[in-house]
LUMRO-537414 format. One line per 10 residues: number of its first residue (from 0); for each residue x, y, z of N, C-alpha, C. Coordinates in nm, 3 decimals. Each point is the difference from the previous one (the first is absolute). Layout:
% LUMRO-537414
NUM	X Y Z X Y Z X Y Z ~ ...
% end
This chain:
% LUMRO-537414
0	-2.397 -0.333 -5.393 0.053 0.128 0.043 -0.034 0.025 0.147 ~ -0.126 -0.025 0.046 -0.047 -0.028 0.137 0.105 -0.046 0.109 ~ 0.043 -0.130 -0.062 0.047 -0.089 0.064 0.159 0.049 0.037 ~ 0.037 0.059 -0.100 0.132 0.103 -0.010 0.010 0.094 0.113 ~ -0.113 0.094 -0.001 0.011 0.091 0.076 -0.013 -0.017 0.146 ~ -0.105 -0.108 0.041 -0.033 -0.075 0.089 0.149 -0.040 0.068 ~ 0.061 -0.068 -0.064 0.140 -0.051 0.022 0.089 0.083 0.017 ~ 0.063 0.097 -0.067 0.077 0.132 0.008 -0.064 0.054 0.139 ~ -0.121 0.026 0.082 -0.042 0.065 0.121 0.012 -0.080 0.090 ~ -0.009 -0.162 0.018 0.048 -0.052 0.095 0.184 -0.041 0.015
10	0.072 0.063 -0.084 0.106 -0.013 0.017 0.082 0.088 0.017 ~ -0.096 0.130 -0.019 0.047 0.162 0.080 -0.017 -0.027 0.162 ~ -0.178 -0.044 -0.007 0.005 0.012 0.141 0.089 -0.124 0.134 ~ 0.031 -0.106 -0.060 0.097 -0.056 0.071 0.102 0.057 -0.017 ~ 0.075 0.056 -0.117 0.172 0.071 -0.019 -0.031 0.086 0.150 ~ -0.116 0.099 -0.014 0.037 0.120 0.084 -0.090 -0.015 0.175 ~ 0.006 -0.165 0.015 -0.028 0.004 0.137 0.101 -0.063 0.059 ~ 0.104 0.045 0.121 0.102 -0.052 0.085 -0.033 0.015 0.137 ~ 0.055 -0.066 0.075 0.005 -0.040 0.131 0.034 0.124 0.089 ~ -0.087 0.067 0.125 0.084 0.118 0.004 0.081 -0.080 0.142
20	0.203 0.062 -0.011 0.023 -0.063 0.095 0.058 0.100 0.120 ~ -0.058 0.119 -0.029 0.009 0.084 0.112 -0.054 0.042 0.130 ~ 0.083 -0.037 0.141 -0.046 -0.020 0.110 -0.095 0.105 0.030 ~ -0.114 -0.036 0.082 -0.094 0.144 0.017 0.100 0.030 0.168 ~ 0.084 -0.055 0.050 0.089 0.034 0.092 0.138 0.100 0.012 ~ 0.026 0.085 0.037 0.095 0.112 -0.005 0.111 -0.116 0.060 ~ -0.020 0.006 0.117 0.120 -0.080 0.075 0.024 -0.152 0.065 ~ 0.117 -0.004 0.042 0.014 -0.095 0.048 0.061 -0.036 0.127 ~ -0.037 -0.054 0.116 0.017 -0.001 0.124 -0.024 -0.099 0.088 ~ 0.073 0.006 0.096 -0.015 -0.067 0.109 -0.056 0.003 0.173
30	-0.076 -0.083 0.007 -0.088 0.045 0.120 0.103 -0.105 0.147 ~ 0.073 0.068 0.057 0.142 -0.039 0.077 -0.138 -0.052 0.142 ~ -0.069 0.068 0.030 -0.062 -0.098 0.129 -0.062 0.142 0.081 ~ -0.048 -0.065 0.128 -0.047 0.156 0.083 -0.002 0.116 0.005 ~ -0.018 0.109 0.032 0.077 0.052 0.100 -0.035 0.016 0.170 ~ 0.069 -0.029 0.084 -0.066 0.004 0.133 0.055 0.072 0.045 ~ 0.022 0.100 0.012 0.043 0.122 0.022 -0.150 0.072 0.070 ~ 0.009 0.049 0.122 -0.105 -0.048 0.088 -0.010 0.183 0.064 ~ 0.030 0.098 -0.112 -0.032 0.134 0.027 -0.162 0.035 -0.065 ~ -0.049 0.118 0.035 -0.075 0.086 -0.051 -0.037 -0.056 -0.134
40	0.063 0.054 -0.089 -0.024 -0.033 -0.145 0.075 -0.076 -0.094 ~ 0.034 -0.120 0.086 0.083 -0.084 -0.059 -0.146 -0.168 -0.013 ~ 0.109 -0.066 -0.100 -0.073 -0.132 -0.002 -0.042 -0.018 -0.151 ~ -0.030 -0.131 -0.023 -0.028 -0.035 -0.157 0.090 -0.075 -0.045 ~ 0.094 0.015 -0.158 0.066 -0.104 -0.061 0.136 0.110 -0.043 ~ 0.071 -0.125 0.016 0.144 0.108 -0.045 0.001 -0.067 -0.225 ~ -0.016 0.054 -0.037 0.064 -0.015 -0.130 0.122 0.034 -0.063 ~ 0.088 -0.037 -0.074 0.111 0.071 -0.056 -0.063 -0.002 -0.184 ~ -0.007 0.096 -0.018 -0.005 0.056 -0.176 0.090 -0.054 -0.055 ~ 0.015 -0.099 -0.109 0.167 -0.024 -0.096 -0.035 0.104 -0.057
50	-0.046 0.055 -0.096 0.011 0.112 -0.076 -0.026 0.134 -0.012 ~ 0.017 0.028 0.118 -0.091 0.128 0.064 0.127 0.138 -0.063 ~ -0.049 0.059 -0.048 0.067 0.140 -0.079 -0.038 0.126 0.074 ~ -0.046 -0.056 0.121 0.013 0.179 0.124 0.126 0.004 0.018 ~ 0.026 0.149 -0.029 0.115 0.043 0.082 0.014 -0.001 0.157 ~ 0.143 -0.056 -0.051 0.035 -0.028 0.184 -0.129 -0.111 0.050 ~ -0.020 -0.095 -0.077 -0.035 -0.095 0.074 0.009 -0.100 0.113 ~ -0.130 -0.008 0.102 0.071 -0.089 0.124 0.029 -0.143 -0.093 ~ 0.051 -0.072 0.138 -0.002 -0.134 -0.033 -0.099 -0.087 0.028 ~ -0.110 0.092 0.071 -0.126 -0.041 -0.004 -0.103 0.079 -0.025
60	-0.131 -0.116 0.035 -0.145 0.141 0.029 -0.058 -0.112 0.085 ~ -0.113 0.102 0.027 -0.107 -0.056 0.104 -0.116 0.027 -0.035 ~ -0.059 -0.132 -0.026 -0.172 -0.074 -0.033 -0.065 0.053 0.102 ~ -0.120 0.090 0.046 -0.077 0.008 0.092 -0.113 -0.096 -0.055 ~ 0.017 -0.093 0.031 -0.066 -0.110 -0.038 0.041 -0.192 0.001 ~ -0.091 -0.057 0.065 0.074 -0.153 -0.031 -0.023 -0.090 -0.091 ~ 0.036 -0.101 -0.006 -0.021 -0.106 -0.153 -0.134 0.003 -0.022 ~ -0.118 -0.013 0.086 -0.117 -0.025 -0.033 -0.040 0.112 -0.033 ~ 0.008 0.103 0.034 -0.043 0.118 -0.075 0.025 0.012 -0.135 ~ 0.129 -0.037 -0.066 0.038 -0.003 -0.112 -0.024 -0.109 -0.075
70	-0.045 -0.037 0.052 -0.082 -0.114 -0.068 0.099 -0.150 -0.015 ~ 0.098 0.004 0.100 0.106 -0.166 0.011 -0.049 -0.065 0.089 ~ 0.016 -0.090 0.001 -0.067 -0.111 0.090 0.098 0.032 0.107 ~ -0.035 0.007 0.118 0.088 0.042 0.124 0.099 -0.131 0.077 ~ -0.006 -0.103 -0.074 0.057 -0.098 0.025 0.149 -0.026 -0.084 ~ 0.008 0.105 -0.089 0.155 -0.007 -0.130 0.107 0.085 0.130 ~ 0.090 -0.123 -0.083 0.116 0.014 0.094 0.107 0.124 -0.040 ~ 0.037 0.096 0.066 0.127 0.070 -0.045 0.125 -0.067 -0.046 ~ 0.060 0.082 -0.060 -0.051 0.129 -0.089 -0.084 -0.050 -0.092 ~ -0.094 0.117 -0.031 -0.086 -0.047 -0.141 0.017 0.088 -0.134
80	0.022 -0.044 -0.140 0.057 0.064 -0.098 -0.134 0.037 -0.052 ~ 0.023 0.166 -0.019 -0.190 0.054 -0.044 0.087 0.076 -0.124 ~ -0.134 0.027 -0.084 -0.034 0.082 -0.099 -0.048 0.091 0.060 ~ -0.001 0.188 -0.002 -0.112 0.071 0.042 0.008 0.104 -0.095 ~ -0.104 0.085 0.026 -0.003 0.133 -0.022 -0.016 0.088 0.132 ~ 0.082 0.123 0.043 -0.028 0.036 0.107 0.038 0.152 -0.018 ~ -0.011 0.104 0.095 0.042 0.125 -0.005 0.057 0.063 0.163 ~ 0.037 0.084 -0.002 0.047 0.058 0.170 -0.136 0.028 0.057 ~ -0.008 0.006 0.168 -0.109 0.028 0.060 0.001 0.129 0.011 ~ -0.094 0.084 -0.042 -0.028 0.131 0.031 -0.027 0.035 0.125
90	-0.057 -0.075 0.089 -0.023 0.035 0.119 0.153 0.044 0.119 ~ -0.021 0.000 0.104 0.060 0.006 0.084 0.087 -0.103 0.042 ~ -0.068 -0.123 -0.059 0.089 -0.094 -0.035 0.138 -0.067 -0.058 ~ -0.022 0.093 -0.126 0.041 0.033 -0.100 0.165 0.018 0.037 ~ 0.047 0.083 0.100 0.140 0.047 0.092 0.042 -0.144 0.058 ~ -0.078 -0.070 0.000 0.055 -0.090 0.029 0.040 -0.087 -0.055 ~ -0.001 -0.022 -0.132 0.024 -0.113 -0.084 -0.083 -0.089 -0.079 ~ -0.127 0.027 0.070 -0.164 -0.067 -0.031 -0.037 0.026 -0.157 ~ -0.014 -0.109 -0.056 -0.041 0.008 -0.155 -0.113 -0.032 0.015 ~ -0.124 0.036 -0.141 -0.109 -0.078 -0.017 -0.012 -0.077 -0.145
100	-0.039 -0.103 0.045 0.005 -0.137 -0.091 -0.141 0.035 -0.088 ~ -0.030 0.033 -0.164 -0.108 -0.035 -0.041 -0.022 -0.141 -0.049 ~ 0.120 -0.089 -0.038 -0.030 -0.095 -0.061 0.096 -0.128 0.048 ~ -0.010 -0.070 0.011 0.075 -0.133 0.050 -0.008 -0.136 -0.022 ~ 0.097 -0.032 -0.064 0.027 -0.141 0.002 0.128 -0.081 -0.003 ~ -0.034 -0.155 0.077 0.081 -0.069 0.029 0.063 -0.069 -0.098 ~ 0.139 0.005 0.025 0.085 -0.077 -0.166 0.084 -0.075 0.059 ~ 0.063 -0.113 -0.062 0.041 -0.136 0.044 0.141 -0.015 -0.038
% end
């Protein structure tokens, strides 16, 4: 009877363990190259969002930040296809197009 029950609990607990295959990433995007745009508060990475659901979205944003900050090896060639999580810049920035990146990674 041991051996029963024993058996019946390891075959619950494999039935009810699965693979989880949901991205911890919101979006998906592309990091297009510079920007050298050589004003005041310009500079960083141009990205384009594929799936970005702001209204009236640009066709871009701007990284105040470069590959090594984000942790890419500063040697990957444009364009580079990322995974992120990100939100609008609150700052003063922000008017300009400037997103902030919490999470990032490179996809192939």
């Amino acid at each position: 009877m041991k051996a029963f029950i024993l058996i019946v609990c390891l075959g619950l607990i494999t039935i009810s363990c699965k693979k989880n295959s949901v991205s911890p990433y919101k979006s998906q995007g592309v990091i297009t190259g510079y920007d050298l745009r050589t004003c005041a508060e310009c500079g960083g990475l141009f990205i384009t969002i594929k799936n970005d659901t702001t209204k009236n979205a640009p066709s871009h944003y701007d990284i105040n930040e470069d590959l090594q900050q984000l942790g890419i090896n500063p040697n990957t060639k444009f364009p580079i296809n990322v995974s992120l999580n990100w939100m609008h810049d609150t700052t003063s920035l922000g008017k300009y197009g400037y997103i902030l990146v919490s999470q990032i990674k490179v996809i192939n």
